[in-house]
C-alpha positions in Angstrom: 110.5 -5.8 161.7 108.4 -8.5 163.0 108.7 -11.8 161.9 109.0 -15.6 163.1 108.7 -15.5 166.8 109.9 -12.4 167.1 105.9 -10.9 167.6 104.5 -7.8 169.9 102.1 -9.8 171.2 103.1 -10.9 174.7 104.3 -7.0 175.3 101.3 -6.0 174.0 99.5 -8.1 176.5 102.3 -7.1 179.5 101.4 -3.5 178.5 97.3 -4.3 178.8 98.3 -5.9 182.1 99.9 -2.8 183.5 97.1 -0.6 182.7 94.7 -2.6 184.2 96.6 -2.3 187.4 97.7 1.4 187.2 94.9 2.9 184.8 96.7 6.7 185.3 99.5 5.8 183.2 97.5 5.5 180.1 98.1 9.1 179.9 101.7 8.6 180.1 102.8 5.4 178.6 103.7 5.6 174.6 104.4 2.6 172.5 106.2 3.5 169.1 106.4 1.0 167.0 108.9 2.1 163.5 108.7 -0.4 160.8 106.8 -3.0 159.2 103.6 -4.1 161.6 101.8 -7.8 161.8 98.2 -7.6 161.2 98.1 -10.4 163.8 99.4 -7.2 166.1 97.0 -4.5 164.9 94.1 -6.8 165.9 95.0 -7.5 169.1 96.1 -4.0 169.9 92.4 -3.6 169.1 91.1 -6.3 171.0 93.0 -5.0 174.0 92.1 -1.3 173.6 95.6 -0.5 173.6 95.1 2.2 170.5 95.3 5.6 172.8 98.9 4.5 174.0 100.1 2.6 171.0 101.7 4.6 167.8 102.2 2.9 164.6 104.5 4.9 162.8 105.0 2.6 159.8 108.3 2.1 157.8 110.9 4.7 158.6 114.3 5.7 156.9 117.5 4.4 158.8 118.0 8.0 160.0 114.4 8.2 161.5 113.9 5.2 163.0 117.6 5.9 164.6 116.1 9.7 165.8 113.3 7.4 167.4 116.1 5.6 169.3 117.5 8.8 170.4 114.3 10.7 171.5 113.0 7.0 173.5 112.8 6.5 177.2 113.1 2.9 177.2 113.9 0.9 174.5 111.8 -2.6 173.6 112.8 -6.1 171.8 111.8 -9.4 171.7 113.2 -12.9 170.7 110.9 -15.4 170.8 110.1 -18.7 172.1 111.8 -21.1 168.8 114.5 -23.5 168.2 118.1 -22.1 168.5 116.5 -19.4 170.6 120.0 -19.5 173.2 121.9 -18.6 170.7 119.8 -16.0 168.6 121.0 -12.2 169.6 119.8 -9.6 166.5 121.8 -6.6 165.7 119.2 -4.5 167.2 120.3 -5.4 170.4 123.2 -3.9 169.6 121.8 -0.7 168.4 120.0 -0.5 171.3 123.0 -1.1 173.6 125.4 1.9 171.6 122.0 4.5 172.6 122.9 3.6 176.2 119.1 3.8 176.8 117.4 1.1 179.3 116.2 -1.4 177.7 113.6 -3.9 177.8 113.9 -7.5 176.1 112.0 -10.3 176.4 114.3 -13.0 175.9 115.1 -16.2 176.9 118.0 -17.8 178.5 120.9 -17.3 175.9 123.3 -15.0 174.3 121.1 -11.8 173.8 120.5 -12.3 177.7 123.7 -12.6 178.1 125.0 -9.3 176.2 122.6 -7.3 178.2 123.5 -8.5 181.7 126.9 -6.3 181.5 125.0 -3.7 180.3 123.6 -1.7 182.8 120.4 -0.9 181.8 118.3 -3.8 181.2 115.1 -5.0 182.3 115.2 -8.7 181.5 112.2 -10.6 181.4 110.8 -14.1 179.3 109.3 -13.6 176.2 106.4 -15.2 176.9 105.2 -14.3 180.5 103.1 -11.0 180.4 102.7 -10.7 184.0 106.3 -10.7 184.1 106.3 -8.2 181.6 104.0 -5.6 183.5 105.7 -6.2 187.1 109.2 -5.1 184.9 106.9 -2.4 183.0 106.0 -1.1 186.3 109.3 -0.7 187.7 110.5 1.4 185.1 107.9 3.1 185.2 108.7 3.8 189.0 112.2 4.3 188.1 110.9 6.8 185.4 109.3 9.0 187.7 111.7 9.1 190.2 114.5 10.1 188.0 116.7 7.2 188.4 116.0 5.0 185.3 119.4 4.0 184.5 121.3 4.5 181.3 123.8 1.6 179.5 127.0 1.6 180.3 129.3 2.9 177.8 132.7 1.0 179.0 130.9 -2.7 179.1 129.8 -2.2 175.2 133.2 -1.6 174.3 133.1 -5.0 173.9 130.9 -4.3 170.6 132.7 -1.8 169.3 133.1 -2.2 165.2 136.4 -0.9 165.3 138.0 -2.7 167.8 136.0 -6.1 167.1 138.1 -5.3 163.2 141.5 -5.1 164.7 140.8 -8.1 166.4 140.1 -10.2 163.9 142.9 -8.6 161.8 145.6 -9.7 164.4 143.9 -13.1 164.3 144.6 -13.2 160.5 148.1 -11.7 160.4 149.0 -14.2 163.0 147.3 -17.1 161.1 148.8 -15.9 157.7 151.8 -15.3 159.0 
């Protein structure tokens, strides 16, 4: 779901960018896109002629979109340029982390940076710098055809784990109530 700053449009000029430089992979670069779309997006994914690599698959049940997690190479998100913006990381992130796919997130200097740079597999860029976005596009690309894109590491999200993030704030409250 798009909404505030939280937009496709930088990515969706990053990805214009990269096929500009490396026209062959419009025949192997897919972006899905689950969920509720901008019209803002939709017009500029036709003003860049990004429609043969760009799939709008609409709103999705939690299962689906979840199976579209699964069957991904790389997974995308964005957090804006906006107030607060250091401190903002969504629950997809987290999603994203417990697939253990690569990810790549356009955020800015903060917490949802700071989450990811444990994790492994993330291609960090700013949200707002395109070029960045198609020299990191690129490289996983690279990485994709060599066989070595790498995958999340499952010991540094323990961290996130439900279960354990539960017990830890039970002991805080049997100590406090105590």
């Amino acid at each position: 779901m798009f909404y505030d700053a939280q937009q496709p449009d930088v990515f969706l000029k990053g990805i214009r960018i990269l096929l500009d430089r490396r026209p062959e992979l419009t025949s192997i670069v897919r972006c899905k896109f689950a969920g509720i779309f901008p019209e803002r997006g939709k017009e500029i994914i036709q003003q860049l002629k990004l429609e043969p690599v760009v799939d709008l698959l609409g709103y999705l049940s939690h299962t689906d979109t979840v199976q579209q997690l699964v069957d991904c190479t790389v997974a995308w998100m964005t957090i804006g340029r906006q107030q607060g913006e250091e401190m903002i990381s969504t629950g997809k992130l987290f999603d994203y982390m417990g697939s253990l796919k690569p990810i790549l997130a356009l955020v800015p200097d903060g917490e949802a940076k700071n989450a990811l740079s444990s994790y492994g597999a993330a291609f960090t860029c700013p949200p707002d710098e395109a070029e960045h976005i198609a020299d990191e596009l690129e490289s996983i690309v690279g990485l994709w055809q060599a066989g070595t894109l790498p995958e999340g590491s499952r010991e540094n999200i323990q961290v996130y784990n439900r279960r354990k993030q539960v017990r830890i704030l039970s002991n805080i409250f049997d100590k406090i109530s105590g």
